[in-house]
FIGUKOL-376561 format. One record per atom (N, C-alpha, C): x, y, z; residue in one letter; atom name; residue number from 0; chain. Coordinates in steps of 0.2 Angstrom, whole numbers, plus 2048, in hexadecimal, padded with zeros to 3 digits. Atoms other than C-alpha are relative to their C-alpha. Example, Ala and Ser with C-alpha at 12.3 -4.5 7.8 and 13.67 -1.06 7.14 Angstrom:
residues 2
+-----+-----+-----+---------+-------+-----+--------+
!  c1 !  c2 !  c3 ! residuo ! atomo ! num ! cadena !
+-----+-----+-----+---------+-------+-----+--------+
! 804 ! 7FA ! 800 !       a !     N !   0 !      A !
! 83E ! 7EA ! 827 !       a !    CA !   0 !      A !
! 804 ! 806 ! 800 !       a !     C !   0 !      A !
! 7FC ! 7FA ! 7FF !       s !     N !   1 !      A !
! 844 ! 7FB ! 824 !       s !    CA !   1 !      A !
! 7FC ! 805 ! 803 !       s !     C !   1 !      A !
+-----+-----+-----+---------+-------+-----+--------+
END
This chain:
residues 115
+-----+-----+-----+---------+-------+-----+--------+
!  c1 !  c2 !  c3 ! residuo ! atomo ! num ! cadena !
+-----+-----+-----+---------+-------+-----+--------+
! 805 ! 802 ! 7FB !       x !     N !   0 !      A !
! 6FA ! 866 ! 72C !       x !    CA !   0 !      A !
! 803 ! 7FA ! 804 !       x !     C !   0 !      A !
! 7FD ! 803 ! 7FC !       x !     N !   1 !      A !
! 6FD ! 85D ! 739 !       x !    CA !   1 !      A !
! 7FB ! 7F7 ! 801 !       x !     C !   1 !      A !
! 802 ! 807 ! 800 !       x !     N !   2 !      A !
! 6F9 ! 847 ! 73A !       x !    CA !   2 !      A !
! 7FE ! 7FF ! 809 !       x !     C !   2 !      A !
! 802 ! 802 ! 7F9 !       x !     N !   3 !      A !
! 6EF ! 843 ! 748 !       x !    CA !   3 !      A !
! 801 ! 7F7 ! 801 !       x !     C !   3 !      A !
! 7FC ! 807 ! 801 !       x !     N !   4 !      A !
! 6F7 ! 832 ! 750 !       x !    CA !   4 !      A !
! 7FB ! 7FD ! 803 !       x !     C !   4 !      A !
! 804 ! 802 ! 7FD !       x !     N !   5 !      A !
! 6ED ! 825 ! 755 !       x !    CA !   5 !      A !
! 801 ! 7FE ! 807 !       x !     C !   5 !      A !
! 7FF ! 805 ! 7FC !       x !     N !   6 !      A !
! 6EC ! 81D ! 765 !       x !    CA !   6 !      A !
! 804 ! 7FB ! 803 !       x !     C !   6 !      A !
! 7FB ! 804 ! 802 !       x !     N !   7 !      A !
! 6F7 ! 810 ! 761 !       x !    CA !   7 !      A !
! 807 ! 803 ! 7FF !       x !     C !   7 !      A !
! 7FA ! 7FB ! 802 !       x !     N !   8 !      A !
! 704 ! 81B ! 75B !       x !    CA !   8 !      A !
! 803 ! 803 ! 807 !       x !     C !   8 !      A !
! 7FE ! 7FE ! 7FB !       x !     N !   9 !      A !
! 704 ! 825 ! 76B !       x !    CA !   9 !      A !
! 802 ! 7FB ! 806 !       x !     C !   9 !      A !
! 800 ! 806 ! 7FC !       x !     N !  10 !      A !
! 704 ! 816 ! 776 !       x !    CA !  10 !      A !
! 809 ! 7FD ! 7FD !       x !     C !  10 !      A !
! 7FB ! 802 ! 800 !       x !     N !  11 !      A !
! 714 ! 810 ! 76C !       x !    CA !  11 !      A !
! 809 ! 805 ! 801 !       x !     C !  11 !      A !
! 7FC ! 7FD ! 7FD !       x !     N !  12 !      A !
! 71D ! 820 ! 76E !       x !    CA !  12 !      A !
! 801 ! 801 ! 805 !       x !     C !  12 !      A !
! 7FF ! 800 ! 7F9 !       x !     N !  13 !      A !
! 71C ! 821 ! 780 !       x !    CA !  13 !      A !
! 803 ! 7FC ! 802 !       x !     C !  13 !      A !
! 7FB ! 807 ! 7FE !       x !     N !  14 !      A !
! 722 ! 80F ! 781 !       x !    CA !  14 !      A !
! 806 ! 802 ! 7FC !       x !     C !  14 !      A !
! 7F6 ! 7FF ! 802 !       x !     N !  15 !      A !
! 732 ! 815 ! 777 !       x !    CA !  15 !      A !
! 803 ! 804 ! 806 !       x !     C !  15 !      A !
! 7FC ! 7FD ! 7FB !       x !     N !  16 !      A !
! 734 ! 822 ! 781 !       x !    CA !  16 !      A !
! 803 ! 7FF ! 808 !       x !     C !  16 !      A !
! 7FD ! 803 ! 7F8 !       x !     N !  17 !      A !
! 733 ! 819 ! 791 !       x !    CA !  17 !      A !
! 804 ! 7FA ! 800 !       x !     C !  17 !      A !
! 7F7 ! 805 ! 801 !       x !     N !  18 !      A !
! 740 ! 80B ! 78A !       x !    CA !  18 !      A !
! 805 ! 805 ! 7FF !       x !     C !  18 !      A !
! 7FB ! 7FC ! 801 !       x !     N !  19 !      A !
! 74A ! 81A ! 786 !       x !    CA !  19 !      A !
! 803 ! 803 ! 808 !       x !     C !  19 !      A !
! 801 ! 800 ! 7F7 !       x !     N !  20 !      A !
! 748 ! 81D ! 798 !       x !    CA !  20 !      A !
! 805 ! 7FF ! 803 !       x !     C !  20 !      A !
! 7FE ! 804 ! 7FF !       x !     N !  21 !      A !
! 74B ! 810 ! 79D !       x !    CA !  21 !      A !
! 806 ! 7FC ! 800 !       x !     C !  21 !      A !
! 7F8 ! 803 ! 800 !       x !     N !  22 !      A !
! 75B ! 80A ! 795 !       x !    CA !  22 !      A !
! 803 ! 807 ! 803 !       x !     C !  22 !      A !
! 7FB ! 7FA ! 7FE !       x !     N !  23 !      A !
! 762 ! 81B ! 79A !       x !    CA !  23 !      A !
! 801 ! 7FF ! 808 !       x !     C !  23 !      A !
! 800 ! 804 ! 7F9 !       x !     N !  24 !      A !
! 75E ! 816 ! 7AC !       x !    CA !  24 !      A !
! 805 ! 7FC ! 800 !       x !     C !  24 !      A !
! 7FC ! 806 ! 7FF !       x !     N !  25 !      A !
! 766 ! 808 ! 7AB !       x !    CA !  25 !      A !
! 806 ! 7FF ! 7FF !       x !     C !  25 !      A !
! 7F8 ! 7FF ! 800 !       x !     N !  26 !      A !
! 776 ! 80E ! 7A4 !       x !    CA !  26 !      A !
! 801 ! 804 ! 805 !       x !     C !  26 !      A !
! 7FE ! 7FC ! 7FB !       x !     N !  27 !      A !
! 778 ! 81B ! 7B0 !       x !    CA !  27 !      A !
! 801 ! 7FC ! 806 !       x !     C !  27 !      A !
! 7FF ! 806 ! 7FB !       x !     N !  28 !      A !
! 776 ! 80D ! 7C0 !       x !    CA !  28 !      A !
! 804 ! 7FC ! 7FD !       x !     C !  28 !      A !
! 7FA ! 805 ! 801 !       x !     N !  29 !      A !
! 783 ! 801 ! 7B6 !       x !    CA !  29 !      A !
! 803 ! 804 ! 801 !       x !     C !  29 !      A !
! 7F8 ! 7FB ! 7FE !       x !     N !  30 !      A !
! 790 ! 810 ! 7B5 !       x !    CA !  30 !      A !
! 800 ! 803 ! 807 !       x !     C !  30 !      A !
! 801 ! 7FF ! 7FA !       x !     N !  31 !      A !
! 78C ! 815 ! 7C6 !       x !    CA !  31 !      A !
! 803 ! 7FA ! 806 !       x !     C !  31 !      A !
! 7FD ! 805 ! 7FC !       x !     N !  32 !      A !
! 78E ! 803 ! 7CC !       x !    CA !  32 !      A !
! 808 ! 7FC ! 7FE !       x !     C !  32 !      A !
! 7FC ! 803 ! 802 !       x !     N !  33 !      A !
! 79B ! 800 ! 7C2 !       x !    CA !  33 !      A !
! 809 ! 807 ! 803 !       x !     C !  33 !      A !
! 7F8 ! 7FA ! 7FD !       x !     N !  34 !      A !
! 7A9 ! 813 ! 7C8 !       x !    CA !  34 !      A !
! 7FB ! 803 ! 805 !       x !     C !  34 !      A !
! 804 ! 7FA ! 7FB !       x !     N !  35 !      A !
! 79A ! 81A ! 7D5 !       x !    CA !  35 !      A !
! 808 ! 7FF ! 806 !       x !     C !  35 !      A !
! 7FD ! 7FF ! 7F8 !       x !     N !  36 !      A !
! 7A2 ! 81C ! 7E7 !       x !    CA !  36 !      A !
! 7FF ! 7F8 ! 803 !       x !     C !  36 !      A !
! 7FE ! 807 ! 7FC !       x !     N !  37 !      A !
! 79D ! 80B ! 7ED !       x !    CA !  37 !      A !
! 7FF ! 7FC ! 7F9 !       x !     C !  37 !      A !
! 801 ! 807 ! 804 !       x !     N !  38 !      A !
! 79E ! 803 ! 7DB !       x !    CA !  38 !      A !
! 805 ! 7F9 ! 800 !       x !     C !  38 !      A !
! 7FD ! 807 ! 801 !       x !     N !  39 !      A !
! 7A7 ! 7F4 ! 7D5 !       x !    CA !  39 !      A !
! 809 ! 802 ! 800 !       x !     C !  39 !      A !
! 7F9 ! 801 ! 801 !       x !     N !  40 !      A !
! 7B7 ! 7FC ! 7D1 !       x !    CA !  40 !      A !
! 804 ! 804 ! 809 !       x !     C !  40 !      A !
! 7FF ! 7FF ! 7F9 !       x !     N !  41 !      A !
! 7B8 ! 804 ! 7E3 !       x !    CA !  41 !      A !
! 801 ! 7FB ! 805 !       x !     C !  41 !      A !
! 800 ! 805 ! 7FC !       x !     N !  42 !      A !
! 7B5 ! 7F5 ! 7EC !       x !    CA !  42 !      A !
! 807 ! 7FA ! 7FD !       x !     C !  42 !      A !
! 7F7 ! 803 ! 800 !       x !     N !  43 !      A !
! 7C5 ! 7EF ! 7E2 !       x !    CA !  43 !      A !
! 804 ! 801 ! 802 !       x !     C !  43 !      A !
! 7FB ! 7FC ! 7FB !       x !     N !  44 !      A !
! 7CE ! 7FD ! 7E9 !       x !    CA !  44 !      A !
! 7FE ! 7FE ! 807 !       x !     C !  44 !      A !
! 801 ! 803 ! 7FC !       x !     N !  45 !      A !
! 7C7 ! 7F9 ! 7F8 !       x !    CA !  45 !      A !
! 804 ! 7FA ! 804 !       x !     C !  45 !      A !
! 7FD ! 807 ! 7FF !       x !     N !  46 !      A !
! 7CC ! 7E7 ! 7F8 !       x !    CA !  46 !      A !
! 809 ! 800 ! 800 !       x !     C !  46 !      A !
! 7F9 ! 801 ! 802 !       x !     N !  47 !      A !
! 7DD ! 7EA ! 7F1 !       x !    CA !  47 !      A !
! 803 ! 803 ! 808 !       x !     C !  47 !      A !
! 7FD ! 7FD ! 7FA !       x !     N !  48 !      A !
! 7E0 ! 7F6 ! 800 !       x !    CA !  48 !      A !
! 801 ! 7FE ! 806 !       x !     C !  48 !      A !
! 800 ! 806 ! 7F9 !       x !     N !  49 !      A !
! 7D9 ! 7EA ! 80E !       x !    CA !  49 !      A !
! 806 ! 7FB ! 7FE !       x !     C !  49 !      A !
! 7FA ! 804 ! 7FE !       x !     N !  50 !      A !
! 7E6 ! 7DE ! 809 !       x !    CA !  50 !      A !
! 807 ! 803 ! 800 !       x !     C !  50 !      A !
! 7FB ! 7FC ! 7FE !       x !     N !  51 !      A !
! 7F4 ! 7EA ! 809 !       x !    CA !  51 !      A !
! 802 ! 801 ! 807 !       x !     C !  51 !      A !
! 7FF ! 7FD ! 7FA !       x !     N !  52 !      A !
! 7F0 ! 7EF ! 81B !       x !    CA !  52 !      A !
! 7FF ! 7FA ! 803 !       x !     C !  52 !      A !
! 800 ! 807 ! 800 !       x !     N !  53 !      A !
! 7ED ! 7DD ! 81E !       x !    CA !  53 !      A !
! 808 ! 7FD ! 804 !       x !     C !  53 !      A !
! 7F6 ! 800 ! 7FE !       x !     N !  54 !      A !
! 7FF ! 7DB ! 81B !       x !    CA !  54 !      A !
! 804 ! 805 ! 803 !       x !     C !  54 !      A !
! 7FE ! 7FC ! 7FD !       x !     N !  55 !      A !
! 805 ! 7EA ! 822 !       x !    CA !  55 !      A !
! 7FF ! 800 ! 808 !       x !     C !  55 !      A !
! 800 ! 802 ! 7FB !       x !     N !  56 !      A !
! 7FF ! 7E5 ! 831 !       x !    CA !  56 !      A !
! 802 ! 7F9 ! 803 !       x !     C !  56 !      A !
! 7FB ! 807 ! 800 !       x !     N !  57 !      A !
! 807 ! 7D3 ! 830 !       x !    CA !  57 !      A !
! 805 ! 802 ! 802 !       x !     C !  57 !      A !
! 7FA ! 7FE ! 7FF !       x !     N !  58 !      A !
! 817 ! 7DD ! 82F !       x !    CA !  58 !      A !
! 802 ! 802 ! 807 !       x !     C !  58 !      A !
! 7FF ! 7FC ! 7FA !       x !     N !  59 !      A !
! 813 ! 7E9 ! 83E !       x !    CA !  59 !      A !
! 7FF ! 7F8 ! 807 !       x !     C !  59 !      A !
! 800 ! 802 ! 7FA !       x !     N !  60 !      A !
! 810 ! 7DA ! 849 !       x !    CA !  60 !      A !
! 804 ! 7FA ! 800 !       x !     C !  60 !      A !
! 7FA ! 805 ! 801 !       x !     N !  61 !      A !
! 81F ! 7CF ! 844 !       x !    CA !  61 !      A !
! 803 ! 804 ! 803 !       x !     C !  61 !      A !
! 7FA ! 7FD ! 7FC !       x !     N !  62 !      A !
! 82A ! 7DD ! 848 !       x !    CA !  62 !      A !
! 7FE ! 802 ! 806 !       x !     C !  62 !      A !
! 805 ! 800 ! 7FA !       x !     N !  63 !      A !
! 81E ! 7E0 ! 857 !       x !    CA !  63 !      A !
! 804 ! 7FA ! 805 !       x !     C !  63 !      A !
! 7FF ! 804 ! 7FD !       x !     N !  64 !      A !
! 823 ! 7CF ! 85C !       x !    CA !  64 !      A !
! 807 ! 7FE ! 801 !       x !     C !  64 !      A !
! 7F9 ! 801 ! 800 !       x !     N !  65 !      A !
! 835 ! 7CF ! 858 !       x !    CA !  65 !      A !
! 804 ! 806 ! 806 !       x !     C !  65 !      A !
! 800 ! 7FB ! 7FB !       x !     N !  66 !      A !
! 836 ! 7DF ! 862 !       x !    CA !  66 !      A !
! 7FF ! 7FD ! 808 !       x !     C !  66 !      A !
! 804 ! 805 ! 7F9 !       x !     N !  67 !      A !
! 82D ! 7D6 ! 873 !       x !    CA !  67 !      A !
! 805 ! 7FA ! 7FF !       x !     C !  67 !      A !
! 7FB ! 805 ! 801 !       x !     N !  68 !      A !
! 83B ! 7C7 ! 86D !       x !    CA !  68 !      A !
! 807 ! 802 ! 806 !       x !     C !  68 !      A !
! 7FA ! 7FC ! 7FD !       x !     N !  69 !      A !
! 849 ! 7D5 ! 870 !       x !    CA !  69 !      A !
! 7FF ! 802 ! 808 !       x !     C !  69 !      A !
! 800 ! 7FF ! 7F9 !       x !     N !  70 !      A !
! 843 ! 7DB ! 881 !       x !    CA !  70 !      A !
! 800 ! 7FB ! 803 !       x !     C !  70 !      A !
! 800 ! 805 ! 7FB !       x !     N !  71 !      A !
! 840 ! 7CC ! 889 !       x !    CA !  71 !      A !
! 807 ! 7FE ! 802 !       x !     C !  71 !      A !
! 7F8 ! 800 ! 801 !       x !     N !  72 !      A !
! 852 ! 7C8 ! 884 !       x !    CA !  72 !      A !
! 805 ! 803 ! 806 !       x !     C !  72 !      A !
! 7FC ! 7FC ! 7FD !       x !     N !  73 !      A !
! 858 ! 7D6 ! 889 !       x !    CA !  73 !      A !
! 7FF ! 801 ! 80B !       x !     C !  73 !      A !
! 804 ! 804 ! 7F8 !       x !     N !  74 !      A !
! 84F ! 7D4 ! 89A !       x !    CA !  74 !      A !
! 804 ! 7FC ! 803 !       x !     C !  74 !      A !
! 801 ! 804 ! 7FE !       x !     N !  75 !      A !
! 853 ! 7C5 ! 89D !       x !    CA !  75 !      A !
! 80A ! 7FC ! 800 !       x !     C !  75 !      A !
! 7F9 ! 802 ! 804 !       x !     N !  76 !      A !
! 865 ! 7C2 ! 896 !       x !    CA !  76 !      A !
! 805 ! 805 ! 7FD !       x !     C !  76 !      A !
! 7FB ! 7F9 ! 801 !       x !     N !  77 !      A !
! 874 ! 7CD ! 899 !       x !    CA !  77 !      A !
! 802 ! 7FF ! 7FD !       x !     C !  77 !      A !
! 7FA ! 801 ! 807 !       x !     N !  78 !      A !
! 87F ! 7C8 ! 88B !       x !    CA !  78 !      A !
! 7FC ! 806 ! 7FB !       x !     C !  78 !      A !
! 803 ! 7FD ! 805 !       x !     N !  79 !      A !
! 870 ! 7CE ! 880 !       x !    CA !  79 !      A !
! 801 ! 807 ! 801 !       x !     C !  79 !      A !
! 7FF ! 7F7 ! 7FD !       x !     N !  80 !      A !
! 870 ! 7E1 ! 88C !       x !    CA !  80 !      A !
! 806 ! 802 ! 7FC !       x !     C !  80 !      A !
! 7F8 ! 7FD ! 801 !       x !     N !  81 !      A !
! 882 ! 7E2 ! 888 !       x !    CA !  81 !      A !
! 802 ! 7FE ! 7FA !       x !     C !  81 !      A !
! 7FE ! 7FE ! 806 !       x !     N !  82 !      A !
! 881 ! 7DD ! 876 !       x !    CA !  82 !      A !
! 7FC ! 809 ! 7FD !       x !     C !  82 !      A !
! 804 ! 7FB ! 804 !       x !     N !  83 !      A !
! 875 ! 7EA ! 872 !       x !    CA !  83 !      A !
! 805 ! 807 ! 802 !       x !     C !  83 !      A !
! 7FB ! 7FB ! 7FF !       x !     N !  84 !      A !
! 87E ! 7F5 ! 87D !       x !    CA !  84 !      A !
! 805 ! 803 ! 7FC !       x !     C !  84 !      A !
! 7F8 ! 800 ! 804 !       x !     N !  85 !      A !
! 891 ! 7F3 ! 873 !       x !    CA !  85 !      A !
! 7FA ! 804 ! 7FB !       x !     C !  85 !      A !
! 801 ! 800 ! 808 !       x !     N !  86 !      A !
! 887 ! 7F3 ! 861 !       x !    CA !  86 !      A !
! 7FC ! 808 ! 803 !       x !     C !  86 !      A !
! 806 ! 7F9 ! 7FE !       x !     N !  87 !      A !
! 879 ! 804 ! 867 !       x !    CA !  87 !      A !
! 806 ! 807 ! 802 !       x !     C !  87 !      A !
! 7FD ! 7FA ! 7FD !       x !     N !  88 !      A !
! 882 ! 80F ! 873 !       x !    CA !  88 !      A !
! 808 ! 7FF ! 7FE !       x !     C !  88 !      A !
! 7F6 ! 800 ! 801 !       x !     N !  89 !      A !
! 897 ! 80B ! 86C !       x !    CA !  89 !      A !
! 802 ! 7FE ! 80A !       x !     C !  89 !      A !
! 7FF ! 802 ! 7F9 !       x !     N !  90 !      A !
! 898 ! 804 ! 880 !       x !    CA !  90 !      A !
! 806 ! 7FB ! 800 !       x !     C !  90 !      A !
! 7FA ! 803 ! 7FD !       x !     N !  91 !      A !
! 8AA ! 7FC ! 885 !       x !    CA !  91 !      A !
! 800 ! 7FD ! 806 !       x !     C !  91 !      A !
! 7FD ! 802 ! 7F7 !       x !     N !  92 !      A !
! 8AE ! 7F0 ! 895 !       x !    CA !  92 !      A !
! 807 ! 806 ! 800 !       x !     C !  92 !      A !
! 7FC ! 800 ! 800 !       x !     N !  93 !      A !
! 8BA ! 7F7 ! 89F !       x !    CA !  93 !      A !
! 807 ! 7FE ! 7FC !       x !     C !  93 !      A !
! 7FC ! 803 ! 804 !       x !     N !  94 !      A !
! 8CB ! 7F4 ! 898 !       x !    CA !  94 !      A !
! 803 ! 801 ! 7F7 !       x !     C !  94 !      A !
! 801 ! 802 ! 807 !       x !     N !  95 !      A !
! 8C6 ! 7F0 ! 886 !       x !    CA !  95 !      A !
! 802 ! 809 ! 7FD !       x !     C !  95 !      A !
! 7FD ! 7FC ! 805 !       x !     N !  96 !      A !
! 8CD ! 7FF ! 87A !       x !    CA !  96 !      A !
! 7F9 ! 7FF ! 7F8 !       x !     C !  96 !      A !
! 802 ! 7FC ! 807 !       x !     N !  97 !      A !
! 8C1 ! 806 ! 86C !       x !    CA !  97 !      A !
! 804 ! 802 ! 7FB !       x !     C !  97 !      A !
! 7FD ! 7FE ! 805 !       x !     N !  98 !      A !
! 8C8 ! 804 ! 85B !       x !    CA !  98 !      A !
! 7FA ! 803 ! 7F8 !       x !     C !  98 !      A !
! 803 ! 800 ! 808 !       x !     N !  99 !      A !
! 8C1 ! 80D ! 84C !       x !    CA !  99 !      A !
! 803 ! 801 ! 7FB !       x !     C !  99 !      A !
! 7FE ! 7FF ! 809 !       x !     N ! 100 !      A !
! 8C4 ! 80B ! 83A !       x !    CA ! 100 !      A !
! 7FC ! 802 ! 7FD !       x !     C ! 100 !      A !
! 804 ! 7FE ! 805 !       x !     N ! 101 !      A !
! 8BF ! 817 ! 82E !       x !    CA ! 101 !      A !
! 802 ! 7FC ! 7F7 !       x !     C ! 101 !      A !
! 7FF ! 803 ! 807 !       x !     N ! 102 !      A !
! 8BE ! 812 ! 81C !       x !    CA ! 102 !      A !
! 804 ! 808 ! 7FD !       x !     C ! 102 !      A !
! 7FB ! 7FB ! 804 !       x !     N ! 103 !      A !
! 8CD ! 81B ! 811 !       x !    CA ! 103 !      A !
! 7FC ! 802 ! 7FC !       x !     C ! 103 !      A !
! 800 ! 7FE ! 806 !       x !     N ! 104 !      A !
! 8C7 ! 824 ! 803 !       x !    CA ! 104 !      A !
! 805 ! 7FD ! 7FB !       x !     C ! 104 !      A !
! 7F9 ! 803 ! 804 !       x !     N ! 105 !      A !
! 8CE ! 81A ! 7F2 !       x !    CA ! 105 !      A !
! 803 ! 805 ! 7FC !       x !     C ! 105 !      A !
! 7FB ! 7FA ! 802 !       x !     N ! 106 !      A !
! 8DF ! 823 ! 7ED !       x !    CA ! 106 !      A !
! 7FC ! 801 ! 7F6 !       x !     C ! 106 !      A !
! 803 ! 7FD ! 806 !       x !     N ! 107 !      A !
! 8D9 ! 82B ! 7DA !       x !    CA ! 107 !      A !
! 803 ! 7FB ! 7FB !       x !     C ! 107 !      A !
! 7FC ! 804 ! 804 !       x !     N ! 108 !      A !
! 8DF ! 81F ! 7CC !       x !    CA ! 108 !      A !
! 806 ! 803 ! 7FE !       x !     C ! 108 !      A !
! 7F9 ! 7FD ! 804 !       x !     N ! 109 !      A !
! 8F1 ! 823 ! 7C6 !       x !    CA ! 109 !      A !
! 7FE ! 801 ! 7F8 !       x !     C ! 109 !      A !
! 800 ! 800 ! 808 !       x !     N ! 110 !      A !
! 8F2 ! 828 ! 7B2 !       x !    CA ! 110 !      A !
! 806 ! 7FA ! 7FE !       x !     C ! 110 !      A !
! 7FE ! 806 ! 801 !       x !     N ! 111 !      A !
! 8F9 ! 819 ! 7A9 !       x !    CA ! 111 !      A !
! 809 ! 803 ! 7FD !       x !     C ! 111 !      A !
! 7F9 ! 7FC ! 803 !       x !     N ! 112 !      A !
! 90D ! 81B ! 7A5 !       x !    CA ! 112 !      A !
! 802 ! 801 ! 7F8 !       x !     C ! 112 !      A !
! 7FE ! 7FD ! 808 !       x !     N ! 113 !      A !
! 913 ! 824 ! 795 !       x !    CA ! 113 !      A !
! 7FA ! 805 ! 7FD !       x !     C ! 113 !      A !
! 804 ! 7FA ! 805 !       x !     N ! 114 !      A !
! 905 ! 82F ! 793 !       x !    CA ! 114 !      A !
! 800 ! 807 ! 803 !       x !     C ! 114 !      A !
+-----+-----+-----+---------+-------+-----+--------+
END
């Protein structure tokens, strides 16, 4: 046979269940805000990324600026046209003789004497 519950009784298990609910809500929304797509650990990736490319872009506009250094130069001051030239394209004044040295391969080591 079955106990009929009172009043009281039904009222309290409703109230479990909707604390049961409830915390289950509640974990789901931290884990969510804690690995969702725009949680916590995202916006660390995030961050960490933003200053990478931060700096990646410090780089590009150093050598950006060092580039703009070189043309002007080169613009501006023939010594610099005519180094680049010599070191870039192998370019000679008349006259001057191109000397190249290759590097020898080292001779094999000898075997030591008596053996």
């Amino acid at each position: 046979m079955r106990r009929s519950r009172s009043p009281h009784d039904v009222r309290a298990g409703r109230r479990q269940v909707l604390t049961y609910a409830l915390c289950f809500g509640a974990f789901v929304l931290f884990v969510n805000a804690l690995v969702g797509d725009n949680g916590y650990l995202a916006t660390l990736r995030a961050d960490h990324d933003r200053v990478a490319l931060q700096e990646s872009v410090r780089n590009v506009l150093q050598e950006n600026a060092r580039l703009e250094e070189r043309i002007r130069r080169m613009k501006t001051d023939p010594s610099a046209l005519e180094e680049e030239a010599r070191k870039n394209l192998n370019m000679i004044k008349p006259g001057e003789k191109l000397i190249i040295i290759k590097d020898a391969k080292p001779a094999p080591p000898s075997p030591a004497p008596g053996r």
